[in-house]
Every structure is written in C-alpha cells, then in structure tokens.
N, CA, C and O of each residue as an XYZ file, in Angstrom:
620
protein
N      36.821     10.657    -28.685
C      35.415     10.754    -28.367
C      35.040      9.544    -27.519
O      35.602      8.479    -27.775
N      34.245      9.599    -26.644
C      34.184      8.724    -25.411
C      32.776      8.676    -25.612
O      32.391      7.561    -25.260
N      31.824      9.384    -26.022
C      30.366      9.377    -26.167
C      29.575     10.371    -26.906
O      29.855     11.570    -26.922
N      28.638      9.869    -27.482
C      27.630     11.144    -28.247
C      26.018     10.775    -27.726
O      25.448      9.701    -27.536
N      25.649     11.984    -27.616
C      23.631     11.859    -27.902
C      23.538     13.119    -28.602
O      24.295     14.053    -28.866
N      22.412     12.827    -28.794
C      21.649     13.971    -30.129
C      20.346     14.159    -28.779
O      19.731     13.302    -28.144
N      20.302     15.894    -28.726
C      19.313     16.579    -27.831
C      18.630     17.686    -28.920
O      19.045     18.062    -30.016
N      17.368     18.066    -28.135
C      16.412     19.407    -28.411
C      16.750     20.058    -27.787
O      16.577     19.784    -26.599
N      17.312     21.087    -28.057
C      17.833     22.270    -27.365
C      16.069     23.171    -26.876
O      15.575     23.634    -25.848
N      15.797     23.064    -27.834
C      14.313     24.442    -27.946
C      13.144     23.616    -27.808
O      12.012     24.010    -28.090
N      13.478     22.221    -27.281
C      12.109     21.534    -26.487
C      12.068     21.427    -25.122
O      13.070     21.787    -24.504
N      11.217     21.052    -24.583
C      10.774     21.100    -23.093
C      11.502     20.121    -22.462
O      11.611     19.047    -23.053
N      12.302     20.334    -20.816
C      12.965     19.049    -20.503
C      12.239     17.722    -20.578
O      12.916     16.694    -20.535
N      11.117     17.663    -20.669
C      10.229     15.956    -20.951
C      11.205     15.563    -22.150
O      11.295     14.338    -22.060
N      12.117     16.061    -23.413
C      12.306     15.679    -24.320
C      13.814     14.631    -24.049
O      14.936     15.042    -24.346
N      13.598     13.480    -23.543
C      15.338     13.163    -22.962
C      16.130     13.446    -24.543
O      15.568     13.616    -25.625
N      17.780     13.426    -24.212
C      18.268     13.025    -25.245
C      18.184     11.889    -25.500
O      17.745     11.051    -24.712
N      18.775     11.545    -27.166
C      18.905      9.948    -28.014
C      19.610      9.637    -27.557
O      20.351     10.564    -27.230
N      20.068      8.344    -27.125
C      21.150      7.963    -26.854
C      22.224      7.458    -28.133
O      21.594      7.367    -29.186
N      23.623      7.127    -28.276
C      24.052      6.568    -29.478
C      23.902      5.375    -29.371
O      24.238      4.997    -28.249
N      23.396      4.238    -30.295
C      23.036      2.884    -30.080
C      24.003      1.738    -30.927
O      24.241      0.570    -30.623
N      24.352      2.348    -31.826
C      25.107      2.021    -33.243
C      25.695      2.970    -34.336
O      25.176      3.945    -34.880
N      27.180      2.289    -34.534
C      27.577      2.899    -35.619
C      27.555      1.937    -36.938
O      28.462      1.108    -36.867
N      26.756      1.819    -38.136
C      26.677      1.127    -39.245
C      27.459      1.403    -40.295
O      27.667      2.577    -40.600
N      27.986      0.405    -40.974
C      29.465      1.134    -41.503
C      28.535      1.576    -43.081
O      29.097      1.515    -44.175
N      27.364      1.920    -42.954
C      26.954      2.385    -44.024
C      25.208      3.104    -43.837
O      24.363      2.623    -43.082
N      25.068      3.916    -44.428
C      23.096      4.003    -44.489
C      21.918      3.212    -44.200
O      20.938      3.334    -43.466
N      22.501      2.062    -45.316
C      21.475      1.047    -45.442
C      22.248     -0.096    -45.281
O      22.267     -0.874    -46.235
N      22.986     -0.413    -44.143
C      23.958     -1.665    -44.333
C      23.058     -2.997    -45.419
O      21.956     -3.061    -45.964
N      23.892     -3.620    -45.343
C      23.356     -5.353    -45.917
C      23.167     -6.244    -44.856
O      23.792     -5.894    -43.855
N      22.636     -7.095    -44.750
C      21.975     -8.271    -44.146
C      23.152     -9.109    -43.242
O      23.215     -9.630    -42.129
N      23.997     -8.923    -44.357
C      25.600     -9.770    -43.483
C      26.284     -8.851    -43.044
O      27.221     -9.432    -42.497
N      26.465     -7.502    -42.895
C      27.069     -6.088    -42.723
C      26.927     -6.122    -41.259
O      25.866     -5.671    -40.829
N      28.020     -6.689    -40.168
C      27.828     -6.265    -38.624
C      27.854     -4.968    -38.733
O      28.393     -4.294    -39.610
N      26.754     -4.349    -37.046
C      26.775     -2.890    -36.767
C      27.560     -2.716    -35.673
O      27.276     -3.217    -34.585
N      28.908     -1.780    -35.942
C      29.004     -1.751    -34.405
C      28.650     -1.191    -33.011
O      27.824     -0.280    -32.964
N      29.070     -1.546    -32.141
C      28.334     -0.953    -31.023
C      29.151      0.263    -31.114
O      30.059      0.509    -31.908
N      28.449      1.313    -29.724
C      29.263      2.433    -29.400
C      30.430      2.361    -28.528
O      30.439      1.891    -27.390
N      31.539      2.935    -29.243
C      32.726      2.633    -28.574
C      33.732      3.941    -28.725
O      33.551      4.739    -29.645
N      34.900      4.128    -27.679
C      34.773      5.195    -28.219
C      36.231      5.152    -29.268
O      36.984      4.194    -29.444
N      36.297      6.345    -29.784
C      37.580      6.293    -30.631
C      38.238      8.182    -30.888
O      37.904      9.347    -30.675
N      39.322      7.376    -31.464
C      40.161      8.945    -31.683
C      40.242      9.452    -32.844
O      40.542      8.940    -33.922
N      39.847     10.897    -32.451
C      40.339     11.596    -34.057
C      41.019     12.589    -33.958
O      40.754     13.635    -33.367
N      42.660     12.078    -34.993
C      43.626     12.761    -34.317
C      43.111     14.653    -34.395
O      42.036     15.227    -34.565
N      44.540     15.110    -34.165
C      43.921     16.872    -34.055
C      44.245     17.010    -35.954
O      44.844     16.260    -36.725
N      43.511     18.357    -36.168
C      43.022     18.711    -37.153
C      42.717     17.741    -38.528
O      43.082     17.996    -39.675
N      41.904     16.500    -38.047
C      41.560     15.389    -38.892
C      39.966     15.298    -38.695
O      39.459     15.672    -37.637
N      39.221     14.805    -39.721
C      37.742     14.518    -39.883
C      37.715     13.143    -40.023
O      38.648     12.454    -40.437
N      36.071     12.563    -39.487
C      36.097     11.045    -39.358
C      34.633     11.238    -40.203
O      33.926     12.216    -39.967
N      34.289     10.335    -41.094
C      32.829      9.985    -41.459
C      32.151      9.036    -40.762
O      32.513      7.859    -40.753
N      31.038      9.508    -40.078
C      30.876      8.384    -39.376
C      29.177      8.629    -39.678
O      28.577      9.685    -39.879
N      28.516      6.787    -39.609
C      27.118      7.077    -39.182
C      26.656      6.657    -38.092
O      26.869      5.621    -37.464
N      26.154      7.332    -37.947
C      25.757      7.298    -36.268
C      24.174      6.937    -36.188
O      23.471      7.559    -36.984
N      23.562      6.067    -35.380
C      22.247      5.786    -34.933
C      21.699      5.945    -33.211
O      22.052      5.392    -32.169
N      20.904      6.753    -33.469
C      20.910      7.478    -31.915
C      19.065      7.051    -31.731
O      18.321      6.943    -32.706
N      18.711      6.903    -30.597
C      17.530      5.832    -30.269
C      17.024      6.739    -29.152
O      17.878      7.378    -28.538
N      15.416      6.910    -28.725
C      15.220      7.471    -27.552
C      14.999      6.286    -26.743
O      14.365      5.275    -27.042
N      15.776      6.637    -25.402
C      15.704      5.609    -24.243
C      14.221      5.028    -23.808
O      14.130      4.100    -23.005
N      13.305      5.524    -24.285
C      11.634      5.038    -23.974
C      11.150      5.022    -25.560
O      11.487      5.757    -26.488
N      10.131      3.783    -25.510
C       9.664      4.213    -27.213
C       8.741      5.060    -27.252
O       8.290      5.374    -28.353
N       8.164      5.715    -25.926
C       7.349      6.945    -26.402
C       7.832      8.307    -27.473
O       7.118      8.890    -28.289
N       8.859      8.484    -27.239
C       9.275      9.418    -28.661
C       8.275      9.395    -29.785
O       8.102      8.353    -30.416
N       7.790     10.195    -29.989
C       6.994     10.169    -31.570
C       7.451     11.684    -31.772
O       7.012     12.638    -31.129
N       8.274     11.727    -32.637
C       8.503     13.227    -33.556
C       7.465     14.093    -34.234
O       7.151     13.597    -35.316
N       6.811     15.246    -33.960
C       5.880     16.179    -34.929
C       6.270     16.010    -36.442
O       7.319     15.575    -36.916
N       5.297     16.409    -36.981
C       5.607     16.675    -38.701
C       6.263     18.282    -38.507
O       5.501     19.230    -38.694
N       7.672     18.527    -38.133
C       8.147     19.869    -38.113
C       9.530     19.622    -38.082
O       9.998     18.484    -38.041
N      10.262     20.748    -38.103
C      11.615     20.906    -37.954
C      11.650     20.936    -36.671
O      10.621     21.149    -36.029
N      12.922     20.714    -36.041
C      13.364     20.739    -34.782
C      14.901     20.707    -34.774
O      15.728     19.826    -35.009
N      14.979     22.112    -34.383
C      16.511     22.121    -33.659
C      17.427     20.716    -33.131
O      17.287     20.249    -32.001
N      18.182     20.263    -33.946
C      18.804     19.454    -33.468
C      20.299     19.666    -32.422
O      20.770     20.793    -32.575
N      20.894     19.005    -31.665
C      22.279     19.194    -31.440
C      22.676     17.791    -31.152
O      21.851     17.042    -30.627
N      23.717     17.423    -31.414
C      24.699     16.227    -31.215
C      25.530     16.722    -30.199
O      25.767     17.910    -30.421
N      26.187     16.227    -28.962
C      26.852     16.885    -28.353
C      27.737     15.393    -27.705
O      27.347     14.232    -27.583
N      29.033     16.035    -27.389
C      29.921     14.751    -27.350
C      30.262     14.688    -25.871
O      29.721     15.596    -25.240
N      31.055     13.817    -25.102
C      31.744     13.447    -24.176
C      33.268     13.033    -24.505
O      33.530     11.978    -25.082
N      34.222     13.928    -24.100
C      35.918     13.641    -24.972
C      36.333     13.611    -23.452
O      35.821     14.012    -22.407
N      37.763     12.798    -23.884
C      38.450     12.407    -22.544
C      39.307     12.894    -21.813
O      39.997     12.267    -21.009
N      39.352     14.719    -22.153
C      39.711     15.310    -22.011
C      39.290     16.391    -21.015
O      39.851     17.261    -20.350
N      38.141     15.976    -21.196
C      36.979     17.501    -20.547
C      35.868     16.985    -19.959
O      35.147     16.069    -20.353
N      35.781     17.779    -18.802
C      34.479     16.646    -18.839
C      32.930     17.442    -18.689
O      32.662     18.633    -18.529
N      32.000     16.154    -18.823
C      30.697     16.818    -19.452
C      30.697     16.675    -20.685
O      31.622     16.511    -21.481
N      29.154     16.774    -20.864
C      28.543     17.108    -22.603
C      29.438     18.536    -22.932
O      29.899     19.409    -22.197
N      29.446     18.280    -24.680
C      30.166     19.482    -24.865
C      29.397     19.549    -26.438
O      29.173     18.454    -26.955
N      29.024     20.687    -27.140
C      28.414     20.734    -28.401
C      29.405     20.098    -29.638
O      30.626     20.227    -29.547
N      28.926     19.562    -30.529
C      29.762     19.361    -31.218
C      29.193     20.096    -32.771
O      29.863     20.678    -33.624
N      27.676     19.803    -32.734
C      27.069     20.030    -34.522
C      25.633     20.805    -33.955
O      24.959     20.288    -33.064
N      25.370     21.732    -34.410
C      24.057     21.647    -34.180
C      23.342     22.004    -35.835
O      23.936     22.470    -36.807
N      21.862     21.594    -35.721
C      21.227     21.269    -37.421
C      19.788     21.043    -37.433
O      19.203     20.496    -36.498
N      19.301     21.401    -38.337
C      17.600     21.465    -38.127
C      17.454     19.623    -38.715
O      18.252     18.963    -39.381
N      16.620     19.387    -38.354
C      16.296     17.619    -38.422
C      14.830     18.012    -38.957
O      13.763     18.298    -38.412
N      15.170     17.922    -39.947
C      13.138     18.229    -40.803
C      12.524     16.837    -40.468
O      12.863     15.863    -41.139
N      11.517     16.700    -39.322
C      10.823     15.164    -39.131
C       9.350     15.807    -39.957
O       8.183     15.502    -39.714
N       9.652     16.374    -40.558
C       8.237     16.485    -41.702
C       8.491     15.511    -42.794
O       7.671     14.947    -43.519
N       9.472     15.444    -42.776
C      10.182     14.325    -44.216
C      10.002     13.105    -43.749
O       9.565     12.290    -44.561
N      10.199     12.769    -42.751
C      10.014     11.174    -42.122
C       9.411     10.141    -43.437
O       8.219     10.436    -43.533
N       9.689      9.252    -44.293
C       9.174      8.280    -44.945
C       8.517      7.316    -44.083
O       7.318      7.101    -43.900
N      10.019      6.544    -43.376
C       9.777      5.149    -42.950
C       9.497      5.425    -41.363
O      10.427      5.937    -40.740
N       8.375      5.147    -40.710
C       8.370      5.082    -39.530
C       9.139      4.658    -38.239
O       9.198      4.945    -37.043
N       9.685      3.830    -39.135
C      11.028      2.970    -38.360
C      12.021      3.653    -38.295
O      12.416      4.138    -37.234
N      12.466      3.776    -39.159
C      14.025      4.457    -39.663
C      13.789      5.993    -39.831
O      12.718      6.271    -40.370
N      14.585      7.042    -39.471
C      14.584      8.243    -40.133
C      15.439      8.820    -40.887
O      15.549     10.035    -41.054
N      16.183      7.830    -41.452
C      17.851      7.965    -42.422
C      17.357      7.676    -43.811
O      18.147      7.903    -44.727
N      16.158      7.204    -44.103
C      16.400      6.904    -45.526
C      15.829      7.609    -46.436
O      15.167      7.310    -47.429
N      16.231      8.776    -45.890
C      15.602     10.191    -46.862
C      16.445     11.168    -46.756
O      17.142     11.236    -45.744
N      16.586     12.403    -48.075
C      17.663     13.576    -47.602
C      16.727     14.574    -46.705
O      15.521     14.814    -46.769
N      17.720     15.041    -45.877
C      17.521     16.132    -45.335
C      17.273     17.584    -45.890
O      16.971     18.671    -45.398
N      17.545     17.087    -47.159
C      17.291     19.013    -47.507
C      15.792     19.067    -47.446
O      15.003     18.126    -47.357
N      15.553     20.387    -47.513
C      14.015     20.787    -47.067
C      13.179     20.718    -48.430
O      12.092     20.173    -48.235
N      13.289     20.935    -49.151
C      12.755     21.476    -50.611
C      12.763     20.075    -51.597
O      11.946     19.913    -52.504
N      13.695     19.223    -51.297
C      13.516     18.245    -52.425
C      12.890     16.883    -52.813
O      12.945     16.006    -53.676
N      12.272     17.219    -51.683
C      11.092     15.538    -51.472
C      10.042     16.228    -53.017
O       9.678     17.326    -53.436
N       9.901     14.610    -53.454
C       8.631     14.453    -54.663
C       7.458     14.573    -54.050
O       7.511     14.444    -52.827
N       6.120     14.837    -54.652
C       5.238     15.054    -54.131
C       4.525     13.535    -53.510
O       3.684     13.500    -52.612
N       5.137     12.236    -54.286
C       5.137     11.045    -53.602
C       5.451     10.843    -52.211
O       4.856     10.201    -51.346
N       6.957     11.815    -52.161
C       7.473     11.390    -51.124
C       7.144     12.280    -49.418
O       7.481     12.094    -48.249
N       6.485     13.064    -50.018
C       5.535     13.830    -49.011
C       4.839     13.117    -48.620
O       4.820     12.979    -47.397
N       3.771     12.178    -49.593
C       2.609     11.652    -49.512
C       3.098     10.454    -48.670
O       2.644     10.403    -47.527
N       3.993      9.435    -49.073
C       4.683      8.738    -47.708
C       4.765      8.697    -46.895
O       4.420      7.815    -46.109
N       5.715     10.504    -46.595
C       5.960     10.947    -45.130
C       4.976     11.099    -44.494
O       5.042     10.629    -43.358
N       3.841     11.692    -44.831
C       2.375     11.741    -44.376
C       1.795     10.270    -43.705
O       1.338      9.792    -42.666
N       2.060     10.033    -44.693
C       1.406      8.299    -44.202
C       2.523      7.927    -43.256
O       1.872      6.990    -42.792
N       3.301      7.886    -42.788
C       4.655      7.463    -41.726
C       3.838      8.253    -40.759
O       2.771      7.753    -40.403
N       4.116      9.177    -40.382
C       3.774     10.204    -39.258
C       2.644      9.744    -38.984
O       2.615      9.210    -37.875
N       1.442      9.726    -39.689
C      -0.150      8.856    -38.931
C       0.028      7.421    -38.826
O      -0.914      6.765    -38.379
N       0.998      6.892    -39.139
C       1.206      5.360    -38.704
C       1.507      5.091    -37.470
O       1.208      4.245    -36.628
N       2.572      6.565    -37.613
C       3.384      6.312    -35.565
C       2.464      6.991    -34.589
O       2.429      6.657    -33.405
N       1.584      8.124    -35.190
C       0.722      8.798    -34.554
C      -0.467      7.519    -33.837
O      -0.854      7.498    -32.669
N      -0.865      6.502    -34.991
C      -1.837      5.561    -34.771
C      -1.061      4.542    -33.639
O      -1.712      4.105    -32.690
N      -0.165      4.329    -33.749
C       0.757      3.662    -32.963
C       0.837      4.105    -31.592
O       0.871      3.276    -30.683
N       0.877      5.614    -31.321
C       0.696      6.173    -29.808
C      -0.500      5.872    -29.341
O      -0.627      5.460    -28.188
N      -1.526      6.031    -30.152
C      -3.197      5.587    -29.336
C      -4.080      6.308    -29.975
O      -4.791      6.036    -30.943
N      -3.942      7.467    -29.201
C      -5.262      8.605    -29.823
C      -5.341      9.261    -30.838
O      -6.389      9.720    -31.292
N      -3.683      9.440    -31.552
C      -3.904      9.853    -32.934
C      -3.085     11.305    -32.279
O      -2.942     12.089    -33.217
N      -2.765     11.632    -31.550
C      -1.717     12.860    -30.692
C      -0.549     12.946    -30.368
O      -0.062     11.975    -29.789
N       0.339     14.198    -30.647
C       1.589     13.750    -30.673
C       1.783     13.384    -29.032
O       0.786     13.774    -28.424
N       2.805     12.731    -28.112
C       2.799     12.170    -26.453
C       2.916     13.917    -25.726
O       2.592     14.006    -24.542
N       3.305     15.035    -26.350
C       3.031     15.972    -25.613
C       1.649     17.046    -25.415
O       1.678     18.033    -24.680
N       0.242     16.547    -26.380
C      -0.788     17.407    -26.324
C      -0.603     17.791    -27.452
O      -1.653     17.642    -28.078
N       0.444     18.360    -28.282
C       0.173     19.282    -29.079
C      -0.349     19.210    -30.394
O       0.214     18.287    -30.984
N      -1.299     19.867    -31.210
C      -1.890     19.373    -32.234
C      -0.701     19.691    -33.534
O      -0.099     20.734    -33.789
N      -0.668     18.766    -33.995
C      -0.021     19.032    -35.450
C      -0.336     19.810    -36.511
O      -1.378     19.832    -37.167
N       0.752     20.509    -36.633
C       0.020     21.655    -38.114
C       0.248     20.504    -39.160
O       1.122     19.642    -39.256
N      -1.060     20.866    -40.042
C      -1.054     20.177    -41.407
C      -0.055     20.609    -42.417
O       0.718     21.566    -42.463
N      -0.264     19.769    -43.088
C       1.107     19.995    -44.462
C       0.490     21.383    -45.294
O      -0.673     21.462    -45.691
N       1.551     22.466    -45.466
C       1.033     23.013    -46.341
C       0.738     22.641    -47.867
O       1.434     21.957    -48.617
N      -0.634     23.353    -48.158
C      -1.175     22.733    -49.486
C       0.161     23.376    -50.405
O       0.544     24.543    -50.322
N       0.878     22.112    -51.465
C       1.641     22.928    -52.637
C       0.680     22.745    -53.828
O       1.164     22.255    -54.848
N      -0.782     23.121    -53.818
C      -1.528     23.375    -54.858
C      -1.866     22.114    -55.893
O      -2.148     22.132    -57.091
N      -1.689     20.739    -54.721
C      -2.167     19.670    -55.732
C      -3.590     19.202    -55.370
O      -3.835     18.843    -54.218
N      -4.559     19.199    -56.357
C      -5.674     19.278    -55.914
C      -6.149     17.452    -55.488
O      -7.167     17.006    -54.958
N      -5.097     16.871    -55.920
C      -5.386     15.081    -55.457
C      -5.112     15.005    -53.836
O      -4.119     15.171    -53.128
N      -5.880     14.820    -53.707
C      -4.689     14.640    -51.879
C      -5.412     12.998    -51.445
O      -5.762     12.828    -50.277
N      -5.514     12.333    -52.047
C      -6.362     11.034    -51.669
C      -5.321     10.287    -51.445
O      -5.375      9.392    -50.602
N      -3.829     10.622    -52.409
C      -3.128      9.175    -52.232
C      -2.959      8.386    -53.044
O      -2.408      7.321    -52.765
C-alpha cells in the first residue's frame, strides 16, 4: 500500500477526500506513544494488517451533518495505478461525541446511551457554532434527532 484517503461517494464533488495524516499505534494513544506518519507498507498476499488510520480534511471547513454518510477508503498499491476501492461503510456522524476527534465512540448505530446522544448533540452545535451561522458549509439544514420518547431534552 503506497497510500489511502477516505471519500463520499454519494456527496457532491465540493466534498474533497480525507487525506491519511497518521497511523497511531492505538485509539487513544498515550502522551509518550509516537504517531506515525503515512508511509507506505506491505501486506503480504492472503494476509490482514490492523491498522488505525487518521484521515483529516485538507481545509478545516469540513463540518460533518448529524447523518450517516456513505463512506469509502480507497487505496493507491504499487502495482496499479490510481485510486482503487478498498472498504466501503456507513460512518454514522450523528454519533460524533468529541468535536475534535471522531474515534472515540462505536460505530454501531443503536448503541449510544441516551447521555451519549446528548453529547453528540452538543459536539455537532459546537462545530456548527464554530462555522459561524450555526449551518452546515453546504446550505443544508439539519434534520433533528429523532425524539426516542424522553420527555427531558434540556440536558
């Protein structure tokens, strides 16, 4: 593998791909834990590599909707040339906690606490407040969270 970015297949070309920025030899590395850069490496034939990968949009305008979005990772091998698909996967940015980071939550759809909704909520209007007007950078208005029948919604 010679290179990766993570693209929107089913968004508008304004959406560039991530670029890869870092591989961290863990989730949440530690404080003394070097990250390494992107480099590339081999994986022999019919072998799997675990890897984590941190992929960055080249402008900080990026602000993600509270929605799913088609993800794809797609590689560059030294074999072939061009992008080539490697994974593709829904990326729920409704889950978003930390505004910063978007790794420190699972991906499954269904298993956030009703805390951790309430978080993600608060993340998404942090970065939203962070763009200016309170709008995602393409116009489009955000659908609200559906109600799961808790009548507190203050927080």
């Amino acid at each position: 593998m010679q290179d990766l970015i993570l693209t929107f297949p089913d968004e508008s070309a304004s959406h560039l791909p991530l670029l890869w920025v870092s591989s961290p030899c863990r989730l949440q590395p530690g404080p003394d834990e070097e990250t390494k850069l992107p480099a590339g490496f081999v994986v022999p034939g019919r072998e799997a590599q675990q890897l984590f990968i941190e992929f960055e949009a080249p402008f900080s305008g990026f602000v993600p909707e509270a929605r799913d979005y088609k993800a794809r990772i797609q590689v560059r091998v030294g074999h072939r040339k061009g992008w080539h698909p490697l994974l593709t996967f829904t990326l729920r940015a409704a889950n978003i906690i930390d505004p910063d980071r978007y790794t420190v939550y699972d991906n499954a759809p269904l298993e956030l606490t009703k805390d951790d909704r309430r978080r993600a909520d608060a993340a998404l209007l942090e970065l939203l407040e962070e763009h200016g007007d309170g709008s995602p950078p393409d116009g489009r208005r955000r659908k609200d969270p559906p109600n799961d029948g808790d009548a507190d919604t203050s927080g």
